[in-house]
C-alpha positions in Angstrom: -7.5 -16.0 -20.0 -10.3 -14.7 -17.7 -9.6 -11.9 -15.3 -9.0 -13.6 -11.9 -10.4 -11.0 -9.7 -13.7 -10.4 -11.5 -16.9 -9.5 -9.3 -14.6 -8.2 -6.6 -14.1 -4.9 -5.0 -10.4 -3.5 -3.9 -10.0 -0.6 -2.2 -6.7 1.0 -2.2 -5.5 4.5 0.1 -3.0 6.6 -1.5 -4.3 5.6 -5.5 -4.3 8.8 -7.2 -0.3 8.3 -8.1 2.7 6.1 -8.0 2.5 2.6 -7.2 -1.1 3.0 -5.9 -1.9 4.4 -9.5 -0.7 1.0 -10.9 -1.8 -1.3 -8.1 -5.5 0.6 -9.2 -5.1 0.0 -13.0 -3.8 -3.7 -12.4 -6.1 -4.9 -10.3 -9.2 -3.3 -13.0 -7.4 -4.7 -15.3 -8.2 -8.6 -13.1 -11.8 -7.2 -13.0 -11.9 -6.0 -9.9 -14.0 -3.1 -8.7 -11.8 0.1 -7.4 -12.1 2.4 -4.6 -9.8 4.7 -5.5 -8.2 6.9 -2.2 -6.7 9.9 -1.8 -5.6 12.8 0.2 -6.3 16.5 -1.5 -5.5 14.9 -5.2 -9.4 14.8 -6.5 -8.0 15.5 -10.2 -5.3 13.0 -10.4 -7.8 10.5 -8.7 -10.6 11.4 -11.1 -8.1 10.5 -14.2 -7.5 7.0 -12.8 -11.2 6.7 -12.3 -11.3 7.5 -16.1 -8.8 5.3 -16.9 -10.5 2.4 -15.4 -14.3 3.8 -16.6 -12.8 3.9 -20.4 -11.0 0.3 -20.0 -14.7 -1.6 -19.6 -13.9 -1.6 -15.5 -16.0 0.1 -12.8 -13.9 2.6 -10.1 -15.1 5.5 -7.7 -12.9 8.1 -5.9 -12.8 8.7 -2.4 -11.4 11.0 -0.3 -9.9 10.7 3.0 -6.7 11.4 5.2 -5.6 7.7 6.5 -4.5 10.0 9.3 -7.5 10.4 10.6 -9.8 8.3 12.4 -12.7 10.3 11.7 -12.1 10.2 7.8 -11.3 6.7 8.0 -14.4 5.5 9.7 -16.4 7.8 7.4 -14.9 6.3 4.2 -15.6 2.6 5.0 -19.2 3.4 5.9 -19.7 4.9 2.2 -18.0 1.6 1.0 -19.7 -0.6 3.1 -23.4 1.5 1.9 -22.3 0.5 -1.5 -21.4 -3.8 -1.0 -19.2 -5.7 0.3 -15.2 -4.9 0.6 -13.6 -8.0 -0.9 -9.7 -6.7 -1.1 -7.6 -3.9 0.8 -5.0 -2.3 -0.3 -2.8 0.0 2.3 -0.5 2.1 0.6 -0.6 5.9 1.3 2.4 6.9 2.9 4.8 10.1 3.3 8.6 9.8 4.1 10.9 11.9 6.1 15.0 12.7 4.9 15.9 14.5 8.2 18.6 13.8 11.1 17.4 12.0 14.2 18.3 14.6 16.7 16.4 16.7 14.4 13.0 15.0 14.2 10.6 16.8 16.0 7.3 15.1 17.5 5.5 16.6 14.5 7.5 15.3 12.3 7.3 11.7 14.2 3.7 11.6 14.4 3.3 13.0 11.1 4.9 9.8 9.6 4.1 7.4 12.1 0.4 8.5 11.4 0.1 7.8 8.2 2.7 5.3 7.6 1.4 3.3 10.2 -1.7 4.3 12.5 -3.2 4.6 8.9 -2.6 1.2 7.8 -3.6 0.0 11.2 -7.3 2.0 10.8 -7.6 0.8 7.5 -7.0 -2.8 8.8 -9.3 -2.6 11.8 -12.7 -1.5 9.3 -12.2 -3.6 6.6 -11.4 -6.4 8.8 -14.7 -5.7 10.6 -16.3 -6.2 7.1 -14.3 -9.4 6.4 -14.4 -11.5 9.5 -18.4 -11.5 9.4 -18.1 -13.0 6.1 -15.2 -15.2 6.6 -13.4 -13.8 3.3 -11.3 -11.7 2.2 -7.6 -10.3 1.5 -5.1 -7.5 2.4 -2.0 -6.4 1.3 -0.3 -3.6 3.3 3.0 -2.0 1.8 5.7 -1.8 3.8 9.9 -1.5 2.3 12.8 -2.8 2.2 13.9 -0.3 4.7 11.8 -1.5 7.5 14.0 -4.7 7.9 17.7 -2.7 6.5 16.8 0.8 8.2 18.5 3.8 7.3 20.2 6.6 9.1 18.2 10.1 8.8 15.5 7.9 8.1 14.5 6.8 11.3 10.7 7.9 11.9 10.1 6.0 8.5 11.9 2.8 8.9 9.9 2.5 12.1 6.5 2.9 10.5 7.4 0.3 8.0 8.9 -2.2 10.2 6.0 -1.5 12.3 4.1 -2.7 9.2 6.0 -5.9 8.9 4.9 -6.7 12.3 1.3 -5.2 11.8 0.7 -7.5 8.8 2.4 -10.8 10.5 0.5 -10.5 13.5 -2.7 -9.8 11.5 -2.0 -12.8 9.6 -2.0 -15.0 12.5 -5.4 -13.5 14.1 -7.3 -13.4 11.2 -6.1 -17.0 9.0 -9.0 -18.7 10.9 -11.3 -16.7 9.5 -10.5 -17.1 5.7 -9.1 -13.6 5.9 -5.1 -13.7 4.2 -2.9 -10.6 4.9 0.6 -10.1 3.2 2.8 -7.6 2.7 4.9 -6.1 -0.1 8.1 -4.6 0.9 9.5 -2.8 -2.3 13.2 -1.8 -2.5 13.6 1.6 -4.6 11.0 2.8 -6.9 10.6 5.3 -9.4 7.9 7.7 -7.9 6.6 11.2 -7.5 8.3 10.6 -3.6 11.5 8.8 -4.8 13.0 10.9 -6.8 16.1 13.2 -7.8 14.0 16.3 -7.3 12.8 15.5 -3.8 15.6 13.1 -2.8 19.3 14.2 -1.3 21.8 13.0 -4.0 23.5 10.8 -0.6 20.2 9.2 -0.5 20.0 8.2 -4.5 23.3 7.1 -4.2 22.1 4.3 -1.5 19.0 3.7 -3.2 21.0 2.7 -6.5 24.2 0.8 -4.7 22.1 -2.4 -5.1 23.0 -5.6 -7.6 20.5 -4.3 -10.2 21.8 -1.0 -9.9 18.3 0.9 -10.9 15.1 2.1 -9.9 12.0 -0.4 -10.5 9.1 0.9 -11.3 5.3 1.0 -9.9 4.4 -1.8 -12.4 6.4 -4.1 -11.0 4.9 -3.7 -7.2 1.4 -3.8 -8.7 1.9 -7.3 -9.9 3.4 -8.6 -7.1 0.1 -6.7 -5.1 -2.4 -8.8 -8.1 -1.0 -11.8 -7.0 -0.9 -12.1 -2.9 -5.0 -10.5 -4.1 -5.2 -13.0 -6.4 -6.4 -16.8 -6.2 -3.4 -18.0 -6.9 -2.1 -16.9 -3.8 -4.6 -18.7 -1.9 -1.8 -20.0 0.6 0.1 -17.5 1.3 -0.5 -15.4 4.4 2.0 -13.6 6.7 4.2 -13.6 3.8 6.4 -10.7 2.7 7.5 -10.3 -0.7 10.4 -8.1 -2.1 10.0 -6.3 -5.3 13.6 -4.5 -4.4 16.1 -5.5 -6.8 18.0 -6.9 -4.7 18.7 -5.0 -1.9 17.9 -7.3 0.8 21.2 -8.9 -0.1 23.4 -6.0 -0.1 25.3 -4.3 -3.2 
């Protein structure tokens, strides 16, 4: 079967680990072109750069903080020197276990920043690329906990359900012009930031207390990234899909 993204270039923030690690791999794997992002992680980017390289496929890293409009605007101008961005990937993100009343407004705009303002910098270059050329696709991560929220969780169930409103809204502007903008909303996965080492044990507990009872794993968000990118998913915008195991419906 021939790869379905072949002659296209993806860039994806946050790629050095985790699910953007996969999202990377998967979408080389398609034959696509990767940017890959990241934020002080040059090794860990330059492995998946030589992951790709040694596979037959064709990557770059590149460094920014989606945090920071400066780094932003100066990222897309090298890809933009280099071709045409075809497909857009927003995944960095942080998250923050810490009681409301004890959320500082660093702490707010430190999530909020990335989580969001990021995504929303990252949306406003590439779609400047895009529109001009009436193509193009985006897939912007949010979770399951911007539509369930979770208490002592509150600055990053914001961000994310201000991605589900981002990427809807988007989606409407932008569907006249070719452009198609999704979401993925994963439930709990297996990463370097959901873990037993960095995560409360009340917090694992929740994550788990869903019908499939486990984590999933960054594989299993790529794909569902590969497709809403793919041609197959050529009518699908404003959609949010749900790699969560479940957890949308309750345990």
């Amino acid at each position: 079967m021939a790869a379905i993204l072949t002659g296209l270039t993806a860039l994806v923030t946050g790629a050095a680990t985790g699910i953007g690690r996969a999202t990377a791999l998967a979408l080389a794997a398609e034959g696509a072109r990767l940017w890959i992002n990241h934020r002080d992680q040059h090794d860990l980017a330059e492995r998946v750069v030589e992951q790709i390289i040694a596979s037959g496929g064709c990557a770059w890293a590149i460094e920014a903080d989606v945090s920071d409009p400066v780094a932003v605007a100066a990222m897309f101008e090298t890809i933009e020197a280099q071709g045409p961005l075809d497909l857009l990937v927003n995944n960095a993100g942080v998250i923050l276990e810490k009681p409301f009343l004890e959320t500082s407004e660093a702490d707010w705009a430190r999530v909020l920043g990335v989580d969001l303002a990021g995504v929303y910098r990252c949306c406003r270059h590439a779609l400047a690329q895009m529109q001009p050329r009436r193509s193009g696709a985006i897939v912007n991560i949010a979770s399951d906990l911007g539509f369930l929220g979770r208490e002592q969780y509150v600055a990053y169930c914001t961000a994310k359900a201000g991605v589900i409103g981002l990427t809807r809204s988007l989606a409407r502007e932008f569907a006249v012009d070719g452009i198609r903008i999704n979401g993925v909303a994963p439930g709990p996965i297996a990463t370097a930031m959901v873990s037993w080492e960095h995560m409360s044990d009340e917090w694992m507990a929740k994550e788990l207390a869903i019908p499939m009872a486990r984590l999933g794993t960054p594989e299993e968000v790529a794909a569902a990234i590969v497709f809403l990118l793919s041609p197959q998913a050529s009518y699908f915008t404003g959609q949010l899909l749900g790699p969560n195991g479940g957890s949308w419906m309750g345990a």
